[in-house]
PyMOL CGO cylinders between C-alpha atoms (Angstrom):
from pymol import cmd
from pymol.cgo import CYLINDER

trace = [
    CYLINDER, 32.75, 15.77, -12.29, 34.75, 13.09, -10.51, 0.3, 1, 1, 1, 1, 1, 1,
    CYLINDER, 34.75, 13.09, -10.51, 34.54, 15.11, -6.64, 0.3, 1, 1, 1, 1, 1, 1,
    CYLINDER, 34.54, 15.11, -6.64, 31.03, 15.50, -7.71, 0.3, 1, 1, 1, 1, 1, 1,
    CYLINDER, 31.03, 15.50, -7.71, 30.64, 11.41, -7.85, 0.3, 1, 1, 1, 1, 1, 1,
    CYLINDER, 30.64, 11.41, -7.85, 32.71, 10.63, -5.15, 0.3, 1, 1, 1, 1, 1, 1,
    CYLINDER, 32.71, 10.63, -5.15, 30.86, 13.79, -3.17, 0.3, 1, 1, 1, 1, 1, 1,
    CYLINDER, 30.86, 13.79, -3.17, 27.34, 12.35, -3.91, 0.3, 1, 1, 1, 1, 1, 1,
    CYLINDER, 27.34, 12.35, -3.91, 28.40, 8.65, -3.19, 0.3, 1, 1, 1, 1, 1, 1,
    CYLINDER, 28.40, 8.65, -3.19, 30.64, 9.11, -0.29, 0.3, 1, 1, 1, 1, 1, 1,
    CYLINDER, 30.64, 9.11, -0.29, 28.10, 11.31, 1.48, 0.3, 1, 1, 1, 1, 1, 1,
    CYLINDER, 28.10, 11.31, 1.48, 25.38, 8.41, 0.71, 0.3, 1, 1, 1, 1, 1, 1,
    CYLINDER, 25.38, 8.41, 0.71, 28.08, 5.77, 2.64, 0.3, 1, 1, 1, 1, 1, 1,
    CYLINDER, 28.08, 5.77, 2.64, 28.26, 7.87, 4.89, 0.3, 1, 1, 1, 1, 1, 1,
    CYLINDER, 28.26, 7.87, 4.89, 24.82, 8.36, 5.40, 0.3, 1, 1, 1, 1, 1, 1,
    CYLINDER, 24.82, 8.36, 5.40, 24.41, 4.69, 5.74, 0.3, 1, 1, 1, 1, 1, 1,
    CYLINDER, 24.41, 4.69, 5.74, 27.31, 4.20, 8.16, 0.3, 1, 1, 1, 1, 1, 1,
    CYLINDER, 27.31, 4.20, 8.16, 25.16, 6.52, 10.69, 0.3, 1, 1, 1, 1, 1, 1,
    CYLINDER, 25.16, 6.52, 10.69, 21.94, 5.19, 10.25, 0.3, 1, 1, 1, 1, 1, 1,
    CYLINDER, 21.94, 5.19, 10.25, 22.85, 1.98, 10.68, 0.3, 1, 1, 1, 1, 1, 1,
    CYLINDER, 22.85, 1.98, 10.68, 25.29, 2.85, 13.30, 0.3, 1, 1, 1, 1, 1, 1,
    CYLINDER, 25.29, 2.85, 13.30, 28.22, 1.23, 11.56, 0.3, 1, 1, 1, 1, 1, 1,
    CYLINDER, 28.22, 1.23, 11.56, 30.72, 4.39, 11.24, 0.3, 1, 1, 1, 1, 1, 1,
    CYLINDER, 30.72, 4.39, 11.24, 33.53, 2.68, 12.66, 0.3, 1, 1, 1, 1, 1, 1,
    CYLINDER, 33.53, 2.68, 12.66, 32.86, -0.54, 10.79, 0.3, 1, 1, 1, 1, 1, 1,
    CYLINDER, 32.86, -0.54, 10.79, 32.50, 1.03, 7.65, 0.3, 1, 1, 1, 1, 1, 1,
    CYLINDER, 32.50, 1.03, 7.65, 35.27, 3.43, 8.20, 0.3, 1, 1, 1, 1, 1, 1,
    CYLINDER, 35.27, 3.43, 8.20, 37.77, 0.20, 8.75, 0.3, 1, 1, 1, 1, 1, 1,
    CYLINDER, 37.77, 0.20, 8.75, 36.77, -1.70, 5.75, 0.3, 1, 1, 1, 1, 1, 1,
    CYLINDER, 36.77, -1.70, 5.75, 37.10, 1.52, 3.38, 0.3, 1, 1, 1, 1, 1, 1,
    CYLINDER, 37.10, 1.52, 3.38, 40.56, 1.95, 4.53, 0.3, 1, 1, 1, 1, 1, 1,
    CYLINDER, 40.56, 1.95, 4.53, 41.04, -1.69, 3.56, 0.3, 1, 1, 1, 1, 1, 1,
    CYLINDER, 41.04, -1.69, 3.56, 39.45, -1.86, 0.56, 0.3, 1, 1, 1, 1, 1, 1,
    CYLINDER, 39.45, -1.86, 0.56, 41.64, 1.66, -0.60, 0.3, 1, 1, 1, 1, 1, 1,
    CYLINDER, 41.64, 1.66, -0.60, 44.75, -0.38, 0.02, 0.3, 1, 1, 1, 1, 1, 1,
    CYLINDER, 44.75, -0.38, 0.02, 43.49, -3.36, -1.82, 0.3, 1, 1, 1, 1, 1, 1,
    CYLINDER, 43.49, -3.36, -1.82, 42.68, -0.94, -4.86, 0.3, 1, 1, 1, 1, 1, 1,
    CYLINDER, 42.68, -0.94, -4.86, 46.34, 0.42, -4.67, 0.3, 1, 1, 1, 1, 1, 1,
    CYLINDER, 46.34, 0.42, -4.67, 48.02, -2.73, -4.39, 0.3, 1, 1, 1, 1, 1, 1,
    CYLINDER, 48.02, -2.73, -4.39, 45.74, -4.55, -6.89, 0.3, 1, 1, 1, 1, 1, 1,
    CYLINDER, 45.74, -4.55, -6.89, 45.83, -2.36, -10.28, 0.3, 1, 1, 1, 1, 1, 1,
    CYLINDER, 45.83, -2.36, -10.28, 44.12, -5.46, -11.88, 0.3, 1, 1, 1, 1, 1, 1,
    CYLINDER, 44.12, -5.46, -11.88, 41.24, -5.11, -10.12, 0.3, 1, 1, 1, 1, 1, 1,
    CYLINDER, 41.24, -5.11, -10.12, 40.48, -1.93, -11.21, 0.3, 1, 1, 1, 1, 1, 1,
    CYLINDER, 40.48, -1.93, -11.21, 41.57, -2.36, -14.63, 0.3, 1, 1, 1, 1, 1, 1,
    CYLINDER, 41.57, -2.36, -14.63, 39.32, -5.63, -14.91, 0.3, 1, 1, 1, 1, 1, 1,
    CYLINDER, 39.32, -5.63, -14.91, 36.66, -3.16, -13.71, 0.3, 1, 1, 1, 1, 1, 1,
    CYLINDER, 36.66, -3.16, -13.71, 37.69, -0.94, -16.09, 0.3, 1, 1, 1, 1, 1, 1,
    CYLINDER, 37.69, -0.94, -16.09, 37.98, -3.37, -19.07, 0.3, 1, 1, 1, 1, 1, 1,
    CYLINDER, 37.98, -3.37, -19.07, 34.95, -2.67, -21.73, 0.3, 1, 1, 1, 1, 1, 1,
    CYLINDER, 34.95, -2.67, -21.73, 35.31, -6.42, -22.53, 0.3, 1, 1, 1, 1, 1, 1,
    CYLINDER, 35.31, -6.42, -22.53, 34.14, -7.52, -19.42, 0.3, 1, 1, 1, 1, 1, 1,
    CYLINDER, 34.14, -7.52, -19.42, 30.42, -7.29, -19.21, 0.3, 1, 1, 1, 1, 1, 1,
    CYLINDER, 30.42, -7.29, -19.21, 29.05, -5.52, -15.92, 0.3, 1, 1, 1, 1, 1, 1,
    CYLINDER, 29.05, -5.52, -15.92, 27.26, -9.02, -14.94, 0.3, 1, 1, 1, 1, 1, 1,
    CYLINDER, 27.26, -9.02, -14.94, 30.87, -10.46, -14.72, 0.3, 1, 1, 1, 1, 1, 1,
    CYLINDER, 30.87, -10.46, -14.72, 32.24, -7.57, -12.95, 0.3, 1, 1, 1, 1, 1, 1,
    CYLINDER, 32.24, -7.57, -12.95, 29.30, -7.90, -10.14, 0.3, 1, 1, 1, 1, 1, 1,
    CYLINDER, 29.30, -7.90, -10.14, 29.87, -11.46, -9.97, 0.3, 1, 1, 1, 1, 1, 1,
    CYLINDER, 29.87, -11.46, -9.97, 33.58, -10.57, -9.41, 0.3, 1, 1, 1, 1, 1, 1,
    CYLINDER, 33.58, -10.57, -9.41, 32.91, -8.61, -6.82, 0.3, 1, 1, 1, 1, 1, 1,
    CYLINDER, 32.91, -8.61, -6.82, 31.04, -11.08, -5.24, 0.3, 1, 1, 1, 1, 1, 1,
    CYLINDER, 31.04, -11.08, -5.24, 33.56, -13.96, -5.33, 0.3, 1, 1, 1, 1, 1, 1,
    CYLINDER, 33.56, -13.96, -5.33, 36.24, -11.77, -4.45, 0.3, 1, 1, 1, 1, 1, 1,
    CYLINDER, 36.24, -11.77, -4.45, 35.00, -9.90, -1.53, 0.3, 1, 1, 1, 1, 1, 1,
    CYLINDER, 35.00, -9.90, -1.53, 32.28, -12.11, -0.19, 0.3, 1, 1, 1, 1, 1, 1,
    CYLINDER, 32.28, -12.11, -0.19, 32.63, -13.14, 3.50, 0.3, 1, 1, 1, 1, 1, 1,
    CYLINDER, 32.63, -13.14, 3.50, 35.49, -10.48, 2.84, 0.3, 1, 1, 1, 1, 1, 1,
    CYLINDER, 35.49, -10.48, 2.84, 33.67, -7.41, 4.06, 0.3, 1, 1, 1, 1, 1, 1,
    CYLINDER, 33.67, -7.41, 4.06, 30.24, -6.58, 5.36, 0.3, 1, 1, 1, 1, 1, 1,
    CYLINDER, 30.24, -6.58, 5.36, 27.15, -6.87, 3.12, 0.3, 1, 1, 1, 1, 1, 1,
    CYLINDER, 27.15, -6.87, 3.12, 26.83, -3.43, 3.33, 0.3, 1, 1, 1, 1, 1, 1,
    CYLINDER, 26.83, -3.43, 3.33, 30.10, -2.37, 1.66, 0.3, 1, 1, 1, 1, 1, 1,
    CYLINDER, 30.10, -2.37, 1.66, 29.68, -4.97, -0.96, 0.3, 1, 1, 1, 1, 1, 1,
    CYLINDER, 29.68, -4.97, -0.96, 26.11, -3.76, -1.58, 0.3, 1, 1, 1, 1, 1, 1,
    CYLINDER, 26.11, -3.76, -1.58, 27.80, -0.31, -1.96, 0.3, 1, 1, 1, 1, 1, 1,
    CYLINDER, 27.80, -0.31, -1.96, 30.11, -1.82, -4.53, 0.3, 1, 1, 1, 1, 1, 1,
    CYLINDER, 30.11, -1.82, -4.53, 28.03, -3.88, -6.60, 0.3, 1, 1, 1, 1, 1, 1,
    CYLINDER, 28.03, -3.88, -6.60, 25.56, -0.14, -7.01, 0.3, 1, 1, 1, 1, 1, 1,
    CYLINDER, 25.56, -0.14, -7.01, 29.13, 1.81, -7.47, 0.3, 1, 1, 1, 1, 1, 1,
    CYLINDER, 29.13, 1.81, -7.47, 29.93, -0.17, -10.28, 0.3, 1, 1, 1, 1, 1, 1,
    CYLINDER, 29.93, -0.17, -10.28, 26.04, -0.87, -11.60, 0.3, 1, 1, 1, 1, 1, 1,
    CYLINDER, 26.04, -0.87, -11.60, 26.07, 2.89, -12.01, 0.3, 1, 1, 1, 1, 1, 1,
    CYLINDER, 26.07, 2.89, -12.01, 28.91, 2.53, -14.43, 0.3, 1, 1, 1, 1, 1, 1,
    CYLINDER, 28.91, 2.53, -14.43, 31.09, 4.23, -11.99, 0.3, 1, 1, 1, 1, 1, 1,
    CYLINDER, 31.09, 4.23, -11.99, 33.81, 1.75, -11.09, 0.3, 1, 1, 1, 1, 1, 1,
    CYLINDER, 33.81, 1.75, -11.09, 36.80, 4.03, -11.44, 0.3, 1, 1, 1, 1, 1, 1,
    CYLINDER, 36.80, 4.03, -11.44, 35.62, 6.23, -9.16, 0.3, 1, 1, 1, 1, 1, 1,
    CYLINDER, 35.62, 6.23, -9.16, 35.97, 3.82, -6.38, 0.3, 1, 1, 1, 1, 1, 1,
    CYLINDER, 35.97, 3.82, -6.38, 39.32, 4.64, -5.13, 0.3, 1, 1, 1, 1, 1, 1,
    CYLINDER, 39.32, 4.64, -5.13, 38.18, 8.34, -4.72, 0.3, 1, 1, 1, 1, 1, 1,
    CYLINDER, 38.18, 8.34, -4.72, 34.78, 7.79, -3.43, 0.3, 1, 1, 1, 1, 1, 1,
    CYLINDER, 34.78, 7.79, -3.43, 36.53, 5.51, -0.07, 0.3, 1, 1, 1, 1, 1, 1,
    CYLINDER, 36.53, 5.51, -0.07, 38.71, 8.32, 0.32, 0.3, 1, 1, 1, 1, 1, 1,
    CYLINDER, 38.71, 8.32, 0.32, 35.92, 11.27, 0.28, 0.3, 1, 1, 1, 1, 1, 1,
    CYLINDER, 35.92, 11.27, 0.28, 34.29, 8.64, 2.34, 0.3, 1, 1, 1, 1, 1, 1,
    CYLINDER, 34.29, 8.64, 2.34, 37.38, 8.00, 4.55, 0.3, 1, 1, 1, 1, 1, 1,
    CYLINDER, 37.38, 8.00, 4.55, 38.12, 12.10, 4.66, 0.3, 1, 1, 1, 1, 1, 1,
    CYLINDER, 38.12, 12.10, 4.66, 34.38, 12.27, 5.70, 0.3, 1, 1, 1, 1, 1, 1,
    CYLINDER, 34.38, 12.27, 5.70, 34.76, 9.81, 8.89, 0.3, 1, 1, 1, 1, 1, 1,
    CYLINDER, 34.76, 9.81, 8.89, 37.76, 11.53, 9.72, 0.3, 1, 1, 1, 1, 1, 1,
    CYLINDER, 37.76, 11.53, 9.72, 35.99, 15.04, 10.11, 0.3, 1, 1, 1, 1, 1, 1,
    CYLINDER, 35.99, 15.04, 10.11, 33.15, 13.43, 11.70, 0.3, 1, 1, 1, 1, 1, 1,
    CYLINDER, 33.15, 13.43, 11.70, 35.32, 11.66, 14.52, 0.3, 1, 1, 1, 1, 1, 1,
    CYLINDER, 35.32, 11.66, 14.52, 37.64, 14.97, 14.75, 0.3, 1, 1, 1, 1, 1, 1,
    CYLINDER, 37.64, 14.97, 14.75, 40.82, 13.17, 13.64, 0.3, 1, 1, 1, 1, 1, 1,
    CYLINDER, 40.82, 13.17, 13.64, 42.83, 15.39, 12.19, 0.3, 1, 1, 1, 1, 1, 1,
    CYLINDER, 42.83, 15.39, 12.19, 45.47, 14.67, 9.45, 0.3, 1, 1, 1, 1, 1, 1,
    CYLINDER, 45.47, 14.67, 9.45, 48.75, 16.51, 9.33, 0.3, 1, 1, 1, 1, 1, 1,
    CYLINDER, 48.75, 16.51, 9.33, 51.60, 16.57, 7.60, 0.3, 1, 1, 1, 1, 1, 1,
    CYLINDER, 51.60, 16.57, 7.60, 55.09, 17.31, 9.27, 0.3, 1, 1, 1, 1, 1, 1,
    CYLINDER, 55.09, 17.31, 9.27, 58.20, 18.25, 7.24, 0.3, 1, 1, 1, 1, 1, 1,
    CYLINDER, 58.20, 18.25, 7.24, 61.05, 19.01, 9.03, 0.3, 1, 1, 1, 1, 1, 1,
    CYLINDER, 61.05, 19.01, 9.03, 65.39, 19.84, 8.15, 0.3, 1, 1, 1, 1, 1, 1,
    CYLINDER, 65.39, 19.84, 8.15, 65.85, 16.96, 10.08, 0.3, 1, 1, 1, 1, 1, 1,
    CYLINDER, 65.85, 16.96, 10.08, 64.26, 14.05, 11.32, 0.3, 1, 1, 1, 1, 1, 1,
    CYLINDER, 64.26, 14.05, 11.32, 62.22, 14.68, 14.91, 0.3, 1, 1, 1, 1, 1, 1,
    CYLINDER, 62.22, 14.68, 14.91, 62.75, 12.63, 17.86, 0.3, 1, 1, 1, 1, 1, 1,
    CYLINDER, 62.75, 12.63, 17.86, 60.15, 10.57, 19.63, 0.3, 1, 1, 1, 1, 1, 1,
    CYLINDER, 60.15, 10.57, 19.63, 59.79, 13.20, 22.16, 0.3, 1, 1, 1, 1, 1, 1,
    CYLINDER, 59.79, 13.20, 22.16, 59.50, 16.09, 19.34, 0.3, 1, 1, 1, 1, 1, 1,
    CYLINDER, 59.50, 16.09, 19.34, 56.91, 14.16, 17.62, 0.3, 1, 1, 1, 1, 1, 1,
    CYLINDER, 56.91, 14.16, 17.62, 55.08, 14.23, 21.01, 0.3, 1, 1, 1, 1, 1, 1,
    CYLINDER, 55.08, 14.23, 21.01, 55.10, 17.77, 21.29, 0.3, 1, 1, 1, 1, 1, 1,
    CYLINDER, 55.10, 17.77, 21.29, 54.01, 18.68, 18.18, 0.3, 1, 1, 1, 1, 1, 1,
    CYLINDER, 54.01, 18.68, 18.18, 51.46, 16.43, 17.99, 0.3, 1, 1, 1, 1, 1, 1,
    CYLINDER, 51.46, 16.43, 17.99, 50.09, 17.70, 21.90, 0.3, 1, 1, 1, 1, 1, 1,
    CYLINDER, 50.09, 17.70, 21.90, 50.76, 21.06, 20.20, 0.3, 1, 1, 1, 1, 1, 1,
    CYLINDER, 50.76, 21.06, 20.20, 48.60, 20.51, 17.13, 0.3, 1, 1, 1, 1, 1, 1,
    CYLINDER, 48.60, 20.51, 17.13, 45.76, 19.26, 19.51, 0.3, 1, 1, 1, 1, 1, 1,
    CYLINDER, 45.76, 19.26, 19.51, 45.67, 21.82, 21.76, 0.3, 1, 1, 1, 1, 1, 1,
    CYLINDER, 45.67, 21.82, 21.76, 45.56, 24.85, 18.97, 0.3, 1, 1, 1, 1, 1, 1,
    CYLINDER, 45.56, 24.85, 18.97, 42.96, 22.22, 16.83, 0.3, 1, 1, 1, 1, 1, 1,
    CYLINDER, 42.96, 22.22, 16.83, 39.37, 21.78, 17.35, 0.3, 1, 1, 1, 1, 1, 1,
    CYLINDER, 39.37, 21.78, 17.35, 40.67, 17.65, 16.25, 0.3, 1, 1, 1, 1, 1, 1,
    CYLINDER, 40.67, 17.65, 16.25, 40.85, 15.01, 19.25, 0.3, 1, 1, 1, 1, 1, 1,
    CYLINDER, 40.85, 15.01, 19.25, 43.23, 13.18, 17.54, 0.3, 1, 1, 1, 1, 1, 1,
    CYLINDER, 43.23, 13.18, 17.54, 45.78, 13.20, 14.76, 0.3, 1, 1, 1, 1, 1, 1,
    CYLINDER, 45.78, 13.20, 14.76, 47.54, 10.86, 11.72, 0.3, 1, 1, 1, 1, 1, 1,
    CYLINDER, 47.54, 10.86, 11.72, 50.09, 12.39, 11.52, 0.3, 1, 1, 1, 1, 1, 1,
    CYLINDER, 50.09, 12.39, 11.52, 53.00, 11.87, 8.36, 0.3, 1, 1, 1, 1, 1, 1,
    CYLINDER, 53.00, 11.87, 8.36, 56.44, 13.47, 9.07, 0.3, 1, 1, 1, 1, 1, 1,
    CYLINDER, 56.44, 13.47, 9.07, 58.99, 13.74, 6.36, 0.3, 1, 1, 1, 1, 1, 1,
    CYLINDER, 58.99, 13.74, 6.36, 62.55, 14.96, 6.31, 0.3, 1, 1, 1, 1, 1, 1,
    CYLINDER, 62.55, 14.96, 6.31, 63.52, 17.83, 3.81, 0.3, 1, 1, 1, 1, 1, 1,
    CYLINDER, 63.52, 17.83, 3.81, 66.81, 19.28, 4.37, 0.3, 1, 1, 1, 1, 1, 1,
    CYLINDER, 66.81, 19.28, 4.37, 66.10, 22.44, 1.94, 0.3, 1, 1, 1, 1, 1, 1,
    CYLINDER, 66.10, 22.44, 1.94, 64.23, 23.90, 4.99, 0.3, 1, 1, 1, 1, 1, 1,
    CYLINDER, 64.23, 23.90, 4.99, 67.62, 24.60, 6.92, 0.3, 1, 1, 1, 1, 1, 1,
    CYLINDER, 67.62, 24.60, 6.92, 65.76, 24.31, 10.09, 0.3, 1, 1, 1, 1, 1, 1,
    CYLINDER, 65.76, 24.31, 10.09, 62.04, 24.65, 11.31, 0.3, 1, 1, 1, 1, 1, 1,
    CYLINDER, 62.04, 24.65, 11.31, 59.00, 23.26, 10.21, 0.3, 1, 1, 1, 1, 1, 1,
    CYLINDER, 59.00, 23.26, 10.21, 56.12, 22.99, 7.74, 0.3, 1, 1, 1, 1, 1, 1,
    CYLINDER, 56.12, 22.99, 7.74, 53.28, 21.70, 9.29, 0.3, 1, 1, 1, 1, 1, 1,
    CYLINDER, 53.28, 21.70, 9.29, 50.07, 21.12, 6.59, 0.3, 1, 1, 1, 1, 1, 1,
    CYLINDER, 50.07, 21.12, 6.59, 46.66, 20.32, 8.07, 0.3, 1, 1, 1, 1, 1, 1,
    CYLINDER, 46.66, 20.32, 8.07, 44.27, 20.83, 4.99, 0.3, 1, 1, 1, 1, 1, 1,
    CYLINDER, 44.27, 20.83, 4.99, 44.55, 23.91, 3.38, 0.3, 1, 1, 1, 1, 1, 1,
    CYLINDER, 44.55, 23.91, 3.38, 46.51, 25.65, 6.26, 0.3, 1, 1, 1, 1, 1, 1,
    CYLINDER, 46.51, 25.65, 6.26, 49.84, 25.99, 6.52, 0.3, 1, 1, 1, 1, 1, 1,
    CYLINDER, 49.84, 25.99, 6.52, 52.14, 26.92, 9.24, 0.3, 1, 1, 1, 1, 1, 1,
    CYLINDER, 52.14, 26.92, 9.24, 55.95, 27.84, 8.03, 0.3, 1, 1, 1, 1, 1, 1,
    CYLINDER, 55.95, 27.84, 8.03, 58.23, 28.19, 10.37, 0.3, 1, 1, 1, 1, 1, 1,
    CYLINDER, 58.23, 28.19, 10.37, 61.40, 26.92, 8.05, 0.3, 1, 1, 1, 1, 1, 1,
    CYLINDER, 61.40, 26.92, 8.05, 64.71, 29.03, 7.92, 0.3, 1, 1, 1, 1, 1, 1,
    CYLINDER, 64.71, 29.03, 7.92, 64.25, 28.52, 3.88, 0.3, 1, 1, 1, 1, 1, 1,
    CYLINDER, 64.25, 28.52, 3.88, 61.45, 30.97, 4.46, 0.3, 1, 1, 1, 1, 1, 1,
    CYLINDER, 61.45, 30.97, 4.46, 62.40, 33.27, 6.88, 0.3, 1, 1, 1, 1, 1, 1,
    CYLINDER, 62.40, 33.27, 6.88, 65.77, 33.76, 4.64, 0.3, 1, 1, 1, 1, 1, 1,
    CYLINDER, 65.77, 33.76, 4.64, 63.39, 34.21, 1.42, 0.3, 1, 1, 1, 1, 1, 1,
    CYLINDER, 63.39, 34.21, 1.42, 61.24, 36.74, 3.61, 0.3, 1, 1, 1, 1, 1, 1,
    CYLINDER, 61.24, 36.74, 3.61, 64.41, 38.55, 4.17, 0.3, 1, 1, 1, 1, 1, 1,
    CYLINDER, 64.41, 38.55, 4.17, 65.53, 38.35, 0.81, 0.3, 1, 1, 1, 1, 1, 1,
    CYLINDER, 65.53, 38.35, 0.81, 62.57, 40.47, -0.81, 0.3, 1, 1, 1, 1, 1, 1,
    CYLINDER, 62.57, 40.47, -0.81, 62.66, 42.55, 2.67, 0.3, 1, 1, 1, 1, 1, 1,
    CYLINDER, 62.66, 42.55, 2.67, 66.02, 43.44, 1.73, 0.3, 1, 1, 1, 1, 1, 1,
    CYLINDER, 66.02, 43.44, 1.73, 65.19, 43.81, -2.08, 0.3, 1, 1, 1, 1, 1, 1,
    CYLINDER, 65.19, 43.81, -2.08, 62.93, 46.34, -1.46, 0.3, 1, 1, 1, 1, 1, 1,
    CYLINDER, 62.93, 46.34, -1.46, 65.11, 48.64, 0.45, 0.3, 1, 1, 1, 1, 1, 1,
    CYLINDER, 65.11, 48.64, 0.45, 66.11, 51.86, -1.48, 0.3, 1, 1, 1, 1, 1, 1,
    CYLINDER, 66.11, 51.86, -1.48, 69.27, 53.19, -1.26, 0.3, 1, 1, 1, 1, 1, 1,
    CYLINDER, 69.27, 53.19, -1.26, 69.98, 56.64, -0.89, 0.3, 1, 1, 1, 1, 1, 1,
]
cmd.load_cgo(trace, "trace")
């Protein structure tokens, strides 16, 4: 139910964001408001709190993020959390976020490596990554994880590419398992 609301109400922001012509506006201000929801717990559990009526939470919103952000984002807030779905914010600006992403072709990745990659590695892969990708562009995160041996994993979505030693070995392993023995 929850990709459902934050399917249905990120689509409708994003909707907006082209109609008015505002995708990169928009797009900056959810990325700032997703960071202000998970650095600021207390917002979201004043939100959250039953004893707060929703005329207080929508007058909340309005002192906190007025002259903050654009009238249409705080439009889009005060209906998220009319609707009674408040908690679903977080999720909605990152469907929403996601969305822009796709729409711009910037890619996300995620690099894990035995050891950590150079500035000139990073280039590679990244000119790499575009040229195999239909993406213009790439975020890319890189972390270190020494089980690997050597190689890479590289995650973009729900592909992965494994090119680790740890895998290769474990490929050999069940290679080797299966061998019968005369």
């Amino acid at each position: 139910m929850a990709k459902l609301v934050s399917k249905v109400y990120g689509d409708a922001l994003m909707e907006a964001a082209l109609e008015g012509q505002r995708v990169d506006a928009l797009y900056e201000e959810a990325k700032s408001l997703a960071g202000v929801w998970e650095e600021n717990p207390e917002l979201a559990a004043l939100l959250d709190n039953p004893k707060v009526v929703k005329e207080e939470k929508l007058e909340l919103l309005e002192n906190v993020f007025r002259n903050r952000i654009s009238l249409e984002m705080l439009g889009f807030l005060t209906t998220v959390v009319e609707k009674g779905r408040h908690k679903e914010i977080p999720s909605i600006l990152e469907y929403f976020i996601g969305q822009v992403k796709e729409y711009k072709k910037i890619g996300t990745a995620y690099v894990a490596s035995a050891v950590s990659l150079s500035d000139a590695q990073k280039a590679q892969v990244k000119e790499r990554l575009l040229a195999t990708t239909q993406y213009v562009e790439f975020e890319i995160h890189y972390t270190v994880d020494p089980s690997l041996i050597g190689g890479m994993v590289i995650r973009i979505g729900d592909r992965v590419v494994d090119s680790s030693i740890k895998t290769q070995l474990y490929e050999l392993q069940k290679e080797l398992m299966n061998i019968q023995l005369a």
